[in-house]
C-alpha positions in Angstrom: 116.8 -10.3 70.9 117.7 -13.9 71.9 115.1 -16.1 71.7 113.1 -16.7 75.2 112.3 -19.8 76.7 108.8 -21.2 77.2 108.7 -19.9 80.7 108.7 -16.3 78.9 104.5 -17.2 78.1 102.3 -17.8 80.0 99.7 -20.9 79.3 96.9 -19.4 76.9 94.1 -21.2 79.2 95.8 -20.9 82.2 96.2 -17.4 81.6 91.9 -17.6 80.6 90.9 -19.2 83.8 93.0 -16.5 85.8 90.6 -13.8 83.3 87.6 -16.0 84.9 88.4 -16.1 87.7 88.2 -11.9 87.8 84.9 -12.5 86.4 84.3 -14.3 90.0 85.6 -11.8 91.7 83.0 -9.3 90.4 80.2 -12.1 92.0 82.1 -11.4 95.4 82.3 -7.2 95.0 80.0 -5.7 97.2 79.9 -1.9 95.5 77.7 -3.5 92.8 74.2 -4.6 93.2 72.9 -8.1 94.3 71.1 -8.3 90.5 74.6 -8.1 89.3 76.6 -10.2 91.4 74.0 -13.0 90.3 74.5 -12.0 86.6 78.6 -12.5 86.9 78.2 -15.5 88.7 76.3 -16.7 85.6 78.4 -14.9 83.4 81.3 -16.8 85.0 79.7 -19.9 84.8 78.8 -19.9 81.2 82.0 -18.8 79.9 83.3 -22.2 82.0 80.8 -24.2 79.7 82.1 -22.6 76.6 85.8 -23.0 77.7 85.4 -26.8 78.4 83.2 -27.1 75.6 85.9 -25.9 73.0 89.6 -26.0 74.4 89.5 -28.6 77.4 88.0 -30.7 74.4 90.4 -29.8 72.3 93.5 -31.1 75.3 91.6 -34.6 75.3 91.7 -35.1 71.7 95.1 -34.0 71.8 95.9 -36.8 74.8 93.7 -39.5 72.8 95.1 -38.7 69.8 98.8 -37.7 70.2 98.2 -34.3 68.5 100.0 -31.6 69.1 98.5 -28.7 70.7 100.3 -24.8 69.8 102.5 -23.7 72.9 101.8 -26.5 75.2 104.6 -29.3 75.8 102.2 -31.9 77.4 98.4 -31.8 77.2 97.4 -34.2 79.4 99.2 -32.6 82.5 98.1 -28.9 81.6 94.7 -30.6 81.4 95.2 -31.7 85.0 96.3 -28.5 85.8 93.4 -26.7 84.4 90.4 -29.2 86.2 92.7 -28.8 89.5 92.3 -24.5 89.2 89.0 -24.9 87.8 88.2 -27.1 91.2 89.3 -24.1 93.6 87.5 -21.6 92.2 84.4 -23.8 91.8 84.6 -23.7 95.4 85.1 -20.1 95.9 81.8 -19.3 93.4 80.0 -22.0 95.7 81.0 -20.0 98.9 80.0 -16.7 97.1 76.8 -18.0 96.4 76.0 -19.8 99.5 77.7 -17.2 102.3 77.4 -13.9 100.5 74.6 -13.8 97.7 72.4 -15.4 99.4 72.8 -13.4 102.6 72.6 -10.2 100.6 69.5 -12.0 99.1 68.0 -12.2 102.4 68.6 -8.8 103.7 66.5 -7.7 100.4 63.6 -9.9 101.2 64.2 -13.1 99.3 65.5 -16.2 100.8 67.0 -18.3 98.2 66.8 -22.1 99.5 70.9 -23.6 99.0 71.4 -27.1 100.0 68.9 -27.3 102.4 64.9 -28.4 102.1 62.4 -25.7 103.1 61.0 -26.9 106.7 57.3 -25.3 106.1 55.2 -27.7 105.5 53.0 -25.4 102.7 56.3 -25.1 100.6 57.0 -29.0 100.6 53.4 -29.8 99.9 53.5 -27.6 96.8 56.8 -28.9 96.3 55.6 -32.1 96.0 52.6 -31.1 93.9 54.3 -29.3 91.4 56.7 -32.7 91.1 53.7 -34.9 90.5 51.7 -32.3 88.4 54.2 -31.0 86.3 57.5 -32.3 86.4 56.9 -36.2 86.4 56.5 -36.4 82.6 59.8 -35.1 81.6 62.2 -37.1 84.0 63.4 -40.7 82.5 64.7 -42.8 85.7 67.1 -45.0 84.8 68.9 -47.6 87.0 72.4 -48.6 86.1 74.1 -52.2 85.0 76.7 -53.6 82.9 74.5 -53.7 79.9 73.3 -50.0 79.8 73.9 -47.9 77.1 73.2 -44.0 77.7 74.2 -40.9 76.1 74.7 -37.7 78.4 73.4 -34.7 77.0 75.8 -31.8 76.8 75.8 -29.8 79.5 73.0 -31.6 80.9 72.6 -32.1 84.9 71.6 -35.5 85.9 71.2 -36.4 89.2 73.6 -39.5 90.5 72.0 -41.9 92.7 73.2 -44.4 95.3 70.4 -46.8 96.8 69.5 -50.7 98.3 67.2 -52.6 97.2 64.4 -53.1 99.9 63.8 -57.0 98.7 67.8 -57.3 99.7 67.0 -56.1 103.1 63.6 -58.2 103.6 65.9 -61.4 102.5 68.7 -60.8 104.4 70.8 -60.9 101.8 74.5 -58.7 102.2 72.9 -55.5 100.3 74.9 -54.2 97.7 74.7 -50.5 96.5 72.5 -49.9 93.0 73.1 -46.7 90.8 70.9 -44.7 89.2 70.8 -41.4 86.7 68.0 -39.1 86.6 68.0 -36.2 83.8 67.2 -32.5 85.3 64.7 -30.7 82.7 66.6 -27.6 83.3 65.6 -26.3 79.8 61.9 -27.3 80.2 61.2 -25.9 83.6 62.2 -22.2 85.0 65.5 -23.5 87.2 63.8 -21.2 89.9 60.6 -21.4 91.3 58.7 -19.0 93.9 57.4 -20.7 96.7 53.8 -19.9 98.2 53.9 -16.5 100.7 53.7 -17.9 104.3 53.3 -14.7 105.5 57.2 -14.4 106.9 57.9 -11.1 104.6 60.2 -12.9 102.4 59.5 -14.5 99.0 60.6 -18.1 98.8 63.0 -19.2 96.0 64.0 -23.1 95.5 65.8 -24.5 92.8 63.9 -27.2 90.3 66.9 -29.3 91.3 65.6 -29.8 94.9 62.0 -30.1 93.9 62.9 -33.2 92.0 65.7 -34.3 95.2 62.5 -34.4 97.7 60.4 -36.4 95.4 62.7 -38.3 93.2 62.3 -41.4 95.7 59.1 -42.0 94.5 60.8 -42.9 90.9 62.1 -45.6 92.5 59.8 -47.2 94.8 61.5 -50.5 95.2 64.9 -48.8 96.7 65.7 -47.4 99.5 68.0 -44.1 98.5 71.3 -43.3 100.2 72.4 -40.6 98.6 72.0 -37.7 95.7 74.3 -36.0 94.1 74.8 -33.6 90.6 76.4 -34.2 87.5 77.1 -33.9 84.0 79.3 -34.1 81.1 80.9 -31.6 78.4 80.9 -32.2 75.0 83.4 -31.4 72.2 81.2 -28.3 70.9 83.9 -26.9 68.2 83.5 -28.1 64.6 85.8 -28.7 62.0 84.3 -26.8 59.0 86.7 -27.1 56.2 85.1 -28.6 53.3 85.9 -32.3 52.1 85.8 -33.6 48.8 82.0 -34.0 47.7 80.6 -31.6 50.4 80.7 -27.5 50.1 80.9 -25.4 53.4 77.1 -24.6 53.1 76.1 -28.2 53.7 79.0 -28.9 56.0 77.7 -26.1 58.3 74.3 -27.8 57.8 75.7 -31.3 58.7 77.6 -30.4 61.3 75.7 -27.6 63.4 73.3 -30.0 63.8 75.6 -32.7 65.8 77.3 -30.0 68.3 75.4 -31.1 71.0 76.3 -34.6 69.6 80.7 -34.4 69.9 82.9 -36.4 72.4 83.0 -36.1 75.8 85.6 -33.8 76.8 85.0 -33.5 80.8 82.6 -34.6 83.7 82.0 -32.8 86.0 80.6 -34.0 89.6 79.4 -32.9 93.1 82.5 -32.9 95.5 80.6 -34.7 97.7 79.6 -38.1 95.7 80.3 -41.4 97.1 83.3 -42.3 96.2 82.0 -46.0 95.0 79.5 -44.0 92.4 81.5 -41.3 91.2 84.4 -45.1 90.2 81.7 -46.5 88.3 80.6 -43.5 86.3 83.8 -42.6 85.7 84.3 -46.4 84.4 81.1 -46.4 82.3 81.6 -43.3 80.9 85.3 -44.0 80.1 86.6 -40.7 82.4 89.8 -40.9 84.1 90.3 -39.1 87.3 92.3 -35.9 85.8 89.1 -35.3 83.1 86.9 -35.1 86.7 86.1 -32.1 87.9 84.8 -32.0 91.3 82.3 -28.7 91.9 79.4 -27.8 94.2 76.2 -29.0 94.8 74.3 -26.9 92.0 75.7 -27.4 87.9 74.8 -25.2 85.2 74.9 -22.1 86.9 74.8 -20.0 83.8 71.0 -20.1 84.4 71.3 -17.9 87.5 70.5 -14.8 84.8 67.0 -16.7 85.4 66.9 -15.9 89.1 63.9 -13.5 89.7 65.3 -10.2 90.5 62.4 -8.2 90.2 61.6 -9.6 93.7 64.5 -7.7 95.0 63.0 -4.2 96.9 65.8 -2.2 96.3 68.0 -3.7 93.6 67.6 -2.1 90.6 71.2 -0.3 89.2 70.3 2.7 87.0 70.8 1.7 84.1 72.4 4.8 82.0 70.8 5.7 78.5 73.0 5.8 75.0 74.0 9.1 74.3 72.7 10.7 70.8 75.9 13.1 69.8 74.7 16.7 68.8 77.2 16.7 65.6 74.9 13.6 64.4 71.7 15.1 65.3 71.4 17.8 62.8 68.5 17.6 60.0 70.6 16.5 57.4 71.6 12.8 55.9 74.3 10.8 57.9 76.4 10.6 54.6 76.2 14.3 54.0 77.7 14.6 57.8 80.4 12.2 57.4 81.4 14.1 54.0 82.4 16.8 55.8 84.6 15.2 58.8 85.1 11.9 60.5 83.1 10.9 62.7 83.2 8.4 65.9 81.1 6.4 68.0 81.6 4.6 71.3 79.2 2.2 72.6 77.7 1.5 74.6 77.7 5.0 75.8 76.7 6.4 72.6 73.9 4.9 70.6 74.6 2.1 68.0 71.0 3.5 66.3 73.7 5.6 63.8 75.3 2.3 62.3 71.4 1.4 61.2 70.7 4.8 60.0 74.2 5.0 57.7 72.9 2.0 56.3 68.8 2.3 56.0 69.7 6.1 54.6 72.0 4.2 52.3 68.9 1.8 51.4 66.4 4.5 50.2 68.7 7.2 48.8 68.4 7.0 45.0 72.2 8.4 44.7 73.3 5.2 45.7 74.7 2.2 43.9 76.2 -0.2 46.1 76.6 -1.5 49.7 79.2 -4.2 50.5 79.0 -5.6 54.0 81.0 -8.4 56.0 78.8 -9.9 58.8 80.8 -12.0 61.8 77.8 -12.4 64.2 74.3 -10.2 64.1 71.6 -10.7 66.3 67.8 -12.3 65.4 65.4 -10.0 64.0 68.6 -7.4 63.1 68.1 -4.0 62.3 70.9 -4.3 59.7 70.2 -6.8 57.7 66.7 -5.4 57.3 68.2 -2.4 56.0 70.4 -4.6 53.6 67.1 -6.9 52.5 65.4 -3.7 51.6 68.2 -2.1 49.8 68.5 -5.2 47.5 64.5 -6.0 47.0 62.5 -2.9 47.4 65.2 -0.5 46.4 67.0 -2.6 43.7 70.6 -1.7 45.0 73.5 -3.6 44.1 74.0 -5.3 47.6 76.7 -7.3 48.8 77.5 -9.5 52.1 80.3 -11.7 53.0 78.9 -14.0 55.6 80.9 -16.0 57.7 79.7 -19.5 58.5 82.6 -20.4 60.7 81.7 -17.7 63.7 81.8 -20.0 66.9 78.0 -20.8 67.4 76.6 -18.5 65.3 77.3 -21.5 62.1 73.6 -21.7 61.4 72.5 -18.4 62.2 74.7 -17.2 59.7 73.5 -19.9 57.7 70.1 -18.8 58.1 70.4 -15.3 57.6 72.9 -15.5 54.4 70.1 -17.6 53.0 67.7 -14.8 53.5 69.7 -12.4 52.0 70.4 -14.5 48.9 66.5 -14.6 48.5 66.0 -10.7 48.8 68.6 -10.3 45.9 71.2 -9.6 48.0 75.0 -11.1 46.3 75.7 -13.5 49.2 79.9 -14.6 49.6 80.6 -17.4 52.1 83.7 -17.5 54.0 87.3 -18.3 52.7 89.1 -21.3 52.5 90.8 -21.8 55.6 90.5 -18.7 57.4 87.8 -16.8 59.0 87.0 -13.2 58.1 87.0 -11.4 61.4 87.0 -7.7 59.9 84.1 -5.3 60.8 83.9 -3.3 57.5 80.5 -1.6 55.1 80.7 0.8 52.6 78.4 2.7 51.1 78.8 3.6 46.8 77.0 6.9 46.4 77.3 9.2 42.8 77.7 12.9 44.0 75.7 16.3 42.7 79.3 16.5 40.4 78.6 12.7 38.5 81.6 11.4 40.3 81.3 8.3 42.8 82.3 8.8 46.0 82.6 6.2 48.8 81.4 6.4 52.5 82.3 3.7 55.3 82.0 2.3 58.9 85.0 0.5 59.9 84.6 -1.3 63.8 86.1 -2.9 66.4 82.7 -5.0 67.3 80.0 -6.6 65.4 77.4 -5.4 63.3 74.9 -6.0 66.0 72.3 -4.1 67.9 72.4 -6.5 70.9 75.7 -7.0 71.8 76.1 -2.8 71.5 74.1 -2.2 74.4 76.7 -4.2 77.2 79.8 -4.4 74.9 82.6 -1.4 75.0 83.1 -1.3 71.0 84.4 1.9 68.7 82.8 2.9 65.4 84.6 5.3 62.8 82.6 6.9 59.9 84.7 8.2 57.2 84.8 9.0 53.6 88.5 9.7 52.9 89.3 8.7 50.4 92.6 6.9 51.0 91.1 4.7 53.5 88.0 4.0 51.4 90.3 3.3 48.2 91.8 0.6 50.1 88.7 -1.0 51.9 88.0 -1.5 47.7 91.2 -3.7 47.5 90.0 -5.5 50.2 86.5 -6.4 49.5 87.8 -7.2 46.0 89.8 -9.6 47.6 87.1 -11.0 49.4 85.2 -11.5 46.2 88.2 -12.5 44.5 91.3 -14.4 46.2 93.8 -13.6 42.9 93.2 -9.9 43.6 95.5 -9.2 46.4 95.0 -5.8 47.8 97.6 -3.2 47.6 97.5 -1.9 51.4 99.4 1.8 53.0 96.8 3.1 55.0 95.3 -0.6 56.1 96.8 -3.1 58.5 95.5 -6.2 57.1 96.0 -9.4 58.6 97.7 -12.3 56.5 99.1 -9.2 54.0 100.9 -6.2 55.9 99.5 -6.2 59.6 102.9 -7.9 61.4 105.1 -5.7 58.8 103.7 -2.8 60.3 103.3 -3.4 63.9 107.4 -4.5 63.6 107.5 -1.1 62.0 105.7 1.2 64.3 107.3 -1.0 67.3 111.2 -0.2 65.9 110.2 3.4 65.4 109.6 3.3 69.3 112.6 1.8 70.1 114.8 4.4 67.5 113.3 6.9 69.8 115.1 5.8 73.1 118.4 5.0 71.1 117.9 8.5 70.4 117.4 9.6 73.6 113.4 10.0 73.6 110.3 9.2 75.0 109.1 6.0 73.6 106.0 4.8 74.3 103.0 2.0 73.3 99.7 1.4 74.9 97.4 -1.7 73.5 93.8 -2.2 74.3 92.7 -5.8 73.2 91.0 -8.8 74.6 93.6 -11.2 74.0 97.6 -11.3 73.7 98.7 -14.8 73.2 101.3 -14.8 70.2 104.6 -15.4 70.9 106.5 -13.4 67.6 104.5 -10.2 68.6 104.9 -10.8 72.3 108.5 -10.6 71.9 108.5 -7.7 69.7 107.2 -5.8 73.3 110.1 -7.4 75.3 112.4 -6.4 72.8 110.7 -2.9 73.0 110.9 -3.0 77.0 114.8 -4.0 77.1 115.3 -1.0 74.5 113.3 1.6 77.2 110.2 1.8 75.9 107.4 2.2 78.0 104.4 -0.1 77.6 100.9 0.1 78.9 98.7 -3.1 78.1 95.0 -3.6 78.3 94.2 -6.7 77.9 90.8 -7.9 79.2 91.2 -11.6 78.1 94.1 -13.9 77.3 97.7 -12.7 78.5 100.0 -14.6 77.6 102.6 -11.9 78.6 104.9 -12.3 81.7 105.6 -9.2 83.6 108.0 -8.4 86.2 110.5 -9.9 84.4 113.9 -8.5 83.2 112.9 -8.6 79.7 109.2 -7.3 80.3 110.2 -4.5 83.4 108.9 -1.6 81.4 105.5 -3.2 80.6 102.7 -3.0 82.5 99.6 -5.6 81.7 95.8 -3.6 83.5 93.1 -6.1 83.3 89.2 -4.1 83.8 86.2 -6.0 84.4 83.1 -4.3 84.8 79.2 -3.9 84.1 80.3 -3.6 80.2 82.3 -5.9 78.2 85.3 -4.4 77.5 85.8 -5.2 73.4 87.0 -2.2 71.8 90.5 -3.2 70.1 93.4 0.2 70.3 96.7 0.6 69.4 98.7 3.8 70.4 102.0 4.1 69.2 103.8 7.2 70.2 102.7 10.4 72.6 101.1 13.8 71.7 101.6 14.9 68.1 104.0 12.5 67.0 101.0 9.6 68.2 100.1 7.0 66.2 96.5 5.3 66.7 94.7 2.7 65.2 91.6 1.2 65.4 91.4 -2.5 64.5 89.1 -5.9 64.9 92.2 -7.4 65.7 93.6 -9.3 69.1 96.9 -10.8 69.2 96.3 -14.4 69.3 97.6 -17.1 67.3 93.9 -17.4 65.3 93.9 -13.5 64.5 97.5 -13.5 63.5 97.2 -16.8 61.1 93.7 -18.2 60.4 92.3 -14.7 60.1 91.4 -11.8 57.9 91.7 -8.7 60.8 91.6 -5.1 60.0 93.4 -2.1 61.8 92.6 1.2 60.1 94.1 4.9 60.9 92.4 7.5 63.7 93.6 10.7 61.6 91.2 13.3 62.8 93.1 14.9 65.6 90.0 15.4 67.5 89.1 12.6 67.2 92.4 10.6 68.5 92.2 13.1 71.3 88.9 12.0 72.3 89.8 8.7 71.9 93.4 9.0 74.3 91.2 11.0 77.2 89.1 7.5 77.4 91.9 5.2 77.5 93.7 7.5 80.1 90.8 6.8 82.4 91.5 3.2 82.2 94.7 3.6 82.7 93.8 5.8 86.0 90.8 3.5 86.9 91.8 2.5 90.3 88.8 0.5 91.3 86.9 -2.7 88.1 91.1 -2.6 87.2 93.8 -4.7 88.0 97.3 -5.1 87.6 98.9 -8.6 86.6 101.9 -9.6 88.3 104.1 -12.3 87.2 102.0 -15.0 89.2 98.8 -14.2 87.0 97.2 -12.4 90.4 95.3 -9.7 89.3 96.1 -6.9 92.1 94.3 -3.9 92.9 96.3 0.0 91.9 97.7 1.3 94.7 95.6 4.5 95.8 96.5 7.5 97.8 95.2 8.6 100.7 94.0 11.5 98.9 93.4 10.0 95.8 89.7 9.6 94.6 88.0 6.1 93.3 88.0 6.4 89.5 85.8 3.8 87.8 86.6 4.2 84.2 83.4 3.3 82.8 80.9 5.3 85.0 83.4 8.8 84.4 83.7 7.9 80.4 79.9 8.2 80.5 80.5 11.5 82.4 83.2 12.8 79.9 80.8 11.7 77.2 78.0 13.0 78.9 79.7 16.3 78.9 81.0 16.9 75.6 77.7 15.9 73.6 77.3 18.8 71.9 80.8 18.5 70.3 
């Protein structure tokens, strides 16, 4: 195929922000509850403080620095381009909270005070009082000059203050404006407070913000104020973890955790209604040009509205379905003995993740077995699993071994933290690879049989090995103990242990080794099948789709007649509705879960191929990462696994369909065509097969 132009992609963070932005839409839906319209409007604004946080950094860096940044031509005008869409949809979550949550919120009994002071006078008097009480101590008032050195906390709101001097106006003298910054305690106070019952039938909520805007005059008794207004800054929050000469990765991770609240600015954000005098001058002192501003509402830091007191709400409360304990996994008998005898599979968070910590505390007290190896990307505090690995190692005197990865996005020193404790329960503790991040979602389990012979017994994910994120994200789990598979998870943990042991891979798709090989492979096969006058077919679940060599292996697969059916809940980098990309079809579903689970289908009915993998296809997982894909060969198995993905493909109400404008549109559906809402009827389908 001839090579495409840059047109053929679209923008990796455009394409995000467009993924966001559906996370907004949820906020607006009105066939979910109020409780979770409030949680995706934080859910969308925290993922906005990670994005800015990490790749809008990374675009002013580029500008400062004249770096080049993969796939984009010109930073600073994307950068532009981002801050202007990020502006618009600011305004649409301000009119969803102010116009439709908050209405909602009212019809339920709570009135949720937006932009405007409660009038009773009992709710300003506490107001007041809880300011002078409780909330003086922590606020630092600082008035503005030349001279004034400050540094803005990351992700921080402060408010912005225009005022006169009253000696100015007694003299006579022409007054000219004085600025001022006050710091919001956001993290020190709950950012919403119940007001006292006034006997109206509704509770009272205000934020902390306009508790402190009533007072805050008295911080400054020699001014008169003119106006108020939000703000804050975001800070570079990514670190650069590769060891330098005199330092290991251990103490870089130390070093540098410790200063990610500490990196460069990378964008300010302000209230679209600042004078326009105040917002020159902070934008002056804090060296911000206009296309690093981003103008929002009134309230910042809206990722605390999962703080908002929904228990207040009278009839709120979505029923919240239970994991499902499989039948087949119920019997009295151990989980290794089970998966001896067939595959098994998992699905959360419909079915419970309580089997992952079983397979490996069974593991930690049977005195068959030797060994567990492990590789841990992000666990949770107080985890289940590494327990289970701590008592294997120090009570049970296994051989225990645990890749930790340090460089996991934020999770640097808990890794740190919990590698450390590992190494002191006796457990053999490896640390990341030079250069690339191990991403794979892998244990095993060494256990000598009734015969003498070892035999080996794994779990092989598309999610983390953690308890938390199980309960709200979509993830697959596969049990197995054949022996292929397991033969060649050894190669790869012996690579891990070992970088001049590279693993000898048929079964696998390992990234950095065979994975692009065999994804061309499987791909090609596809295509033979059209030249052959076939069916030819290829459906992808993943999170992300971003690299251009595997993007174009699809458009070469659509110009040949292949059929293509995308999931892609994140990234797309994709362009559909084009010549090249007609047979491909990109379905975006946002819903009460996180949809994580990673699948690759090549092939329909017998002659299907499926695989299972930890693996997205963006640039990181493609070239700074160690992914895994591994084989679905049970039958049943892949057939349970195709009826789930067919009712995405049929959902009709959380899904959308891109079009080449990255506008997310709803499926067409039939007059007599029912509402399917994939998640709620996989429940049902798993609901009803339980047994099996």
């Amino acid at each position: 195929m001839t090579k495409l132009s840059r047109y053929a992609y679209f923008n990796r963070d455009v394409s995000w922000l467009a993924f966001n932005f559906r996370v907004l839409e949820e906020a607006r839906s009105t066939d979910i509850t109020v409780s979770e319209r409030i949680r995706f409007l934080s859910i969308y604004s925290s993922n906005l403080i990670e994005f800015y946080s990490v790749r809008v950094a990374e675009y002013r860096q580029a500008a400062t620095n004249n770096i080049q940044i993969e796939d984009v031509q010109d930073p600073l005008s994307t950068l532009a381009q981002i801050n202007h869409i990020v502006s618009e949809q600011m305004q649409e979550a301000d009119d969803i909270l102010y116009s439709q949550i908050s209405e909602s919120l009212e019809r339920q009994g709570v009135r949720l005070h937006l932009g405007e002071m409660p009038q009773n006078e009992t709710h300003r008097q506490f107001m007041r009082d809880y300011f002078e009480s409780e909330i003086i101590p922590y606020l630092q008032p600082l008035v503005l000059s030349k001279a004034t050195r400050i540094f803005l906390r990351n992700d921080r709101p402060y408010f912005a203050i225009k005022m006169y001097s009253k000696e100015d106006k007694r003299d006579g003298v022409d007054p000219k404006p004085y600025y001022a910054l006050v710091k919001l305690p956001i993290h020190d106070f709950p950012r919403f407070v119940q007001l006292p019952d006034i006997g109206d039938g509704l509770h009272h909520i205000v934020f902390l913000d306009d508790i402190i805007h009533l007072s805050v005059h008295t911080l400054f008794p020699g001014y008169d104020i003119n106006g108020i207004w939000c703000m804050k800054v975001a800070r570079d929050a990514d670190l650069a973890l590769l060891p330098y000469a005199g330092q290991n990765l251990v103490d870089r991770v130390r070093h540098s955790s410790a200063r990610r609240n500490t990196g460069a600015e990378s964008s300010f954000y302000v209230d679209s209604a600042i004078a326009p005098d105040l917002l020159k001058y902070l934008e002056e002192m804090f060296s911000f040009s206009s296309s690093e501003t981003v103008q929002v509402g009134h309230y910042l830091s809206l990722n605390q509205l999962d703080q908002f007191p929904s228990n207040l709400l009278k009839e709120d409360r979505a029923e919240r379905r239970q994991p499902l304990h499989p039948k087949r996994l119920q019997i009295k008998m151990p989980l290794l003995d089970i998966i001896k005898q067939r595959d098994q599979i998992l699905h959360f968070p419909y079915q419970s993740f309580d089997y992952v910590i079983r397979f490996l505390s069974e593991a930690a007290i049977d005195p068959k077995v030797k060994e567990i190896k492990i590789t841990l990307y992000r666990v949770c505090n107080n985890s289940a699993i590494v327990n289970a690995l701590i008592a294997a190692a120090a009570h049970n005197q296994k051989q225990v071994t645990a890749f930790v990865e340090l460089k996991a996005r934020f999770d640097e020193h808990n890794n740190l933290e919990i590698g450390e404790m590992l190494k002191q329960s006796g457990v053999r503790v490896i640390y990341s690879l030079p250069k690339l991040k191990v991403h794979a979602k892998i244990a095993m389990v060494i256990r000598e049989e009734s015969d003498g012979s070892d035999m080996t017994y794994a779990y092989l994910s598309t999610g983390n090995f953690n308890e938390k994120t199980a309960e709200i994200y979509t993830d697959h789990g596969l049990f197995t103990a054949d022996r292929e598979i397991t033969g060649e998870l050894h190669e790869l943990f012996n690579y891990l242990e070992d970088q001049s042991k590279l693993p000898r891979l048929k079964n696998l798709f390992v990234s950095q080794f065979n994975m692009v090989y065999e994804l061309r492979r499987l791909i090609q096969t596809e295509i033979a099948k059209v030249n052959m006058g076939k069916e030819g077919y290829i459906l992808l679940k993943m999170n992300g789709m971003q690299n251009h060599m595997l993007i174009d292996m699809l458009y070469e697969a659509s110009l040949a007649g292949v059929k293509v059916d995308l999931i892609i809940r994140g990234v797309s980098c994709l362009v559909p509705e084009q010549p090249y990309s007609q047979n491909i079809t990109v379905r975006r579903i946002i819903d009460r879960y996180l949809e994580h689970g990673r699948i690759w289908v090549f092939g329909k009915g017998d002659d299907a191929k499926m695989y299972l993998t930890s693996s997205d296809w963006l640039n990181r997982n493609v070239e700074r990462r160690i992914e895994l894909a591994f084989p679905i060969k049970d039958r049943d198995i892949q057939n349970e696994i195709q009826k789930l993905l067919d009712l995405q493909l049929r959902d009709n109400v959380k899904a959308r369909i891109l079009n080449k404008m990255l506008k997310g549109m709803k499926p067409v559906v039939g007059q007599q065509q029912l509402p399917i809402r994939a998640q709620d009827m996989i429940f049902d389908e798993l609901t009803a097969t339980n047994g099996k």
